[in-house]
C-alpha positions in Angstrom: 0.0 0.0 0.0 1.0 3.0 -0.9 0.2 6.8 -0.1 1.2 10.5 -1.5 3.7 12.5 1.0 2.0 15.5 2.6 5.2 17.4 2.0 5.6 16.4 -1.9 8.5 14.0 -1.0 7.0 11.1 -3.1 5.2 8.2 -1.7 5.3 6.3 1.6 5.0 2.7 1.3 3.3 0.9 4.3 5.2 -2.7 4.9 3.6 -5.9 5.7 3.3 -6.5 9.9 5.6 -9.8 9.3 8.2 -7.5 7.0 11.5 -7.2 9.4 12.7 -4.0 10.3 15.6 -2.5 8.6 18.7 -1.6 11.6 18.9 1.2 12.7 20.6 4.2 11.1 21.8 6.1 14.4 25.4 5.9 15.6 25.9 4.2 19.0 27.0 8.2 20.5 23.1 8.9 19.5 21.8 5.7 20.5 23.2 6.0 23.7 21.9 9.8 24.6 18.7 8.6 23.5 18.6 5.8 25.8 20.1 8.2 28.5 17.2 10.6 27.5 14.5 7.8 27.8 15.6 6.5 31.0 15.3 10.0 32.4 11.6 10.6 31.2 10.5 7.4 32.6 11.7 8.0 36.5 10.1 10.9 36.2 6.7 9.5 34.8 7.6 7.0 37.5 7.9 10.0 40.5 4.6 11.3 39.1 2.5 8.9 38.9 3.7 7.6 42.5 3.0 11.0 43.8 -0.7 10.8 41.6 -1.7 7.6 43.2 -0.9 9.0 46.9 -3.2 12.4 45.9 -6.0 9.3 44.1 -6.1 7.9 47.3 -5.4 10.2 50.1 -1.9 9.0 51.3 0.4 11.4 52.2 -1.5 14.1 51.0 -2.2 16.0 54.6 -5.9 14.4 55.0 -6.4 13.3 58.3 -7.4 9.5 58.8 -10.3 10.4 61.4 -13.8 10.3 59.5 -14.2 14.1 60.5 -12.3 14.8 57.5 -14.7 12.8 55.4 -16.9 15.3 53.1 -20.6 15.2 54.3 -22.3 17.0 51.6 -23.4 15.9 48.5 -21.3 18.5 46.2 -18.1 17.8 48.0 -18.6 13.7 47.7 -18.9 14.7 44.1 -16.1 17.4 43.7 -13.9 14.3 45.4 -15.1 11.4 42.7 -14.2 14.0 40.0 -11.0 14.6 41.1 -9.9 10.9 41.9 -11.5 9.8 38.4 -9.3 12.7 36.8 -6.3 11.9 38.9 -6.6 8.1 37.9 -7.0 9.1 34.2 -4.1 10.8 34.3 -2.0 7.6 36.0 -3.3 5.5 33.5 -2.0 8.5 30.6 1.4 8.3 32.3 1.3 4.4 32.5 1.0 3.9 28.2 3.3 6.4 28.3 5.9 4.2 30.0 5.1 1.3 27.9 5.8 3.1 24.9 9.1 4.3 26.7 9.7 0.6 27.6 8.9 -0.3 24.0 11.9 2.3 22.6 14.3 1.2 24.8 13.5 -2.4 23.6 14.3 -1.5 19.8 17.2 0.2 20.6 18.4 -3.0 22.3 17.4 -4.6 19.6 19.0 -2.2 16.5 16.0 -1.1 15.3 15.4 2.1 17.1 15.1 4.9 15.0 13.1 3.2 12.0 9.5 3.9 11.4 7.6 0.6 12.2 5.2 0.8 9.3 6.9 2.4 6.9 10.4 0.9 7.8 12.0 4.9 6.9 14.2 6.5 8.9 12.4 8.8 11.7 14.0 12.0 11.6 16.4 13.2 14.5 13.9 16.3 15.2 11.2 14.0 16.2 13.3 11.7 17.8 14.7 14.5 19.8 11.0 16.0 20.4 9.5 12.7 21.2 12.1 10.2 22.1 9.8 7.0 22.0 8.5 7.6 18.5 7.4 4.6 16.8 6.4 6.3 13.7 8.2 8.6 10.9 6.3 12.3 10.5 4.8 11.5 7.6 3.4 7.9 8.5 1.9 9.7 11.7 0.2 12.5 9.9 -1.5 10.1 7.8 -2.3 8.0 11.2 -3.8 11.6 12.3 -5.7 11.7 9.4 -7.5 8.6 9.5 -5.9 7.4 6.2 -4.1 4.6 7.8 -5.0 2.4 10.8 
């Protein structure tokens, strides 16, 4: 399958699921900063969403344990649900977020880092540098924004 390039560069080719992935085209100086980079992001999604679940569930987060700091009234019980639904959403944001983190340290373990996975293209340094555990090139994910391609 192939598709026009929103930019004019010619066509992208989508490759079969089973098709294996070209190496990757980074040097190990780039691989490793981007690994180093990747690391870094996911302690910190780590630290957050530790620090989310205490605020989710009222650990450490100054409420006293005794039921007069329960909420009584209607609005507040509601106010409270909202919040914890919110705060959980936002754990669970953090937690795909991580797996794709997991998922890019994986390929550059594996040599493949760096390469679109649908197109099998090289994804450029910009976008690797703006979103470290890209798994598709620019063009690919525009056309994924679109609706153009699953």
């Amino acid at each position: 399958m192939t598709f026009p390039a929103d930019d004019g560069g010619g066509l992208i080719r989508i490759m079969p699921d089973d098709a294996p992935l070209p190496k990757s085209p980074l040097s190990r100086k780039e691989l490793t900063r981007f690994r180093k980079l990747l690391l870094e992001r996911r302690a910190t999604l780590s630290a957050d969403m530790r620090q989310l679940s205490n605020e989710a569930f009222d650990r450490n987060s100054g409420v006293a344990a005794d039921r007069s700091a329960v909420p009584l009234h209607m609005a507040d019980v509601g106010t409270d649900n909202y919040e914890q639904e919110f705060t959980l959403g936002l754990i669970d944001n953090e937690r795909a977020l991580v797996r794709e983190i997991d998922d890019a340290l994986e390929r550059i373990d594996d040599g493949t880092y760096g390469i679109c996975l649908k197109t099998h293209r090289p994804i450029g340094i910009a976008r690797l540098e703006a979103k470290p555990w890209a798994r598709y090139c620019i063009e690919y994910a525009r056309l994924r924004e679109q609706g153009r391609v699953p």
